[in-house]
C-alpha positions in Angstrom: 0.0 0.0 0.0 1.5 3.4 -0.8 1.7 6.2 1.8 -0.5 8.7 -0.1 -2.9 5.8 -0.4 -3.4 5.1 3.4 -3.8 8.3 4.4 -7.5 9.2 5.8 -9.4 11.8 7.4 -11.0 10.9 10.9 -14.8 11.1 9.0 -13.6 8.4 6.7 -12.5 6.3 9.6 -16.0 6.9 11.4 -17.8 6.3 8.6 -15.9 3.3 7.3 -14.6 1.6 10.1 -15.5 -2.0 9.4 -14.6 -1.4 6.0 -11.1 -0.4 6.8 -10.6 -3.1 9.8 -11.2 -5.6 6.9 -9.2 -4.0 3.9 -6.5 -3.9 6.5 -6.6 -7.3 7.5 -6.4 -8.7 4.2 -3.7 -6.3 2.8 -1.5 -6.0 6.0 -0.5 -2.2 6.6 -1.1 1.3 8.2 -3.3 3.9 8.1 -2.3 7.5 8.8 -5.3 8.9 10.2 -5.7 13.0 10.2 -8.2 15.6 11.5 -8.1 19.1 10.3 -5.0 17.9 7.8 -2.9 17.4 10.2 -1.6 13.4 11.0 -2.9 12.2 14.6 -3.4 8.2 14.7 -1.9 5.3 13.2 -4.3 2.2 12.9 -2.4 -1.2 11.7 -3.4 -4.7 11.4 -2.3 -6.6 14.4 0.9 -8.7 12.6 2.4 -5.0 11.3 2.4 -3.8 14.7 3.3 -7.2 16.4 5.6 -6.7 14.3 6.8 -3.3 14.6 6.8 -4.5 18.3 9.5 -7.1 17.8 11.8 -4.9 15.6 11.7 -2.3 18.3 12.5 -4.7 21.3 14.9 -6.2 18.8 16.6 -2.6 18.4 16.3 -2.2 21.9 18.5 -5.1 22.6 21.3 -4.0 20.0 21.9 -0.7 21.5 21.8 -2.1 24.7 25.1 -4.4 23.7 26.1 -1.8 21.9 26.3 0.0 25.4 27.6 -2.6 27.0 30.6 -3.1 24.6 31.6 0.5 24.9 31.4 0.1 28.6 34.2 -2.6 28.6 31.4 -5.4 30.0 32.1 -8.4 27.9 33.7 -11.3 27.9 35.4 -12.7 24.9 33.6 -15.3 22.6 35.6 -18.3 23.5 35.2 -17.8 27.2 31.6 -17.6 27.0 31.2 -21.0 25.0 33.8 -22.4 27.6 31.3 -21.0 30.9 28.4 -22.2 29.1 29.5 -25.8 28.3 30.5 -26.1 32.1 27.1 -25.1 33.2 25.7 -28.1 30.8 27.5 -30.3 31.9 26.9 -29.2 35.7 23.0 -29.5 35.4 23.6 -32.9 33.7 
């Protein structure tokens, strides 16, 4: 769906709600959603924000180790297969 296409006015949404619950179920996307012109909601179908959801938390994670790395608190690659073997084999 192209941007220009999923933008609607707030009387379009009242008046064609089901109509745009549906269309966005079956073709996955957003709707930008304005009122006097200017943008104020986004609706999506569940799985694009689910999926927004995930790449955030996702994103989230990176920076965090990201953080962490410039912080000096890691431990090198080989180390960490090594501690996590020996935990294996202790709950064995």
């Amino acid at each position: 769906m192209r941007l220009s296409a999923s933008i609607k006015p707030i009387s379009y949404l009242k008046a064609n709600a089901a109509q745009l619950i549906r269309d966005l179920f079956t073709n996955r996307g957003t709707i930008v959603i304005t009122q006097n012109g200017e943008a104020k909601a986004v609706v999506q179908d569940i799985c694009t924000y689910e999926q927004t959801q995930e790449t955030l938390a996702l994103l989230k994670m990176l920076n965090q180790s990201k953080k962490s790395v410039e912080a000096g608190q890691y431990k090198p690659l080989g180390k960490s297969f090594k501690d996590l073997k020996s935990r294996i084999q202790e709950s064995s």
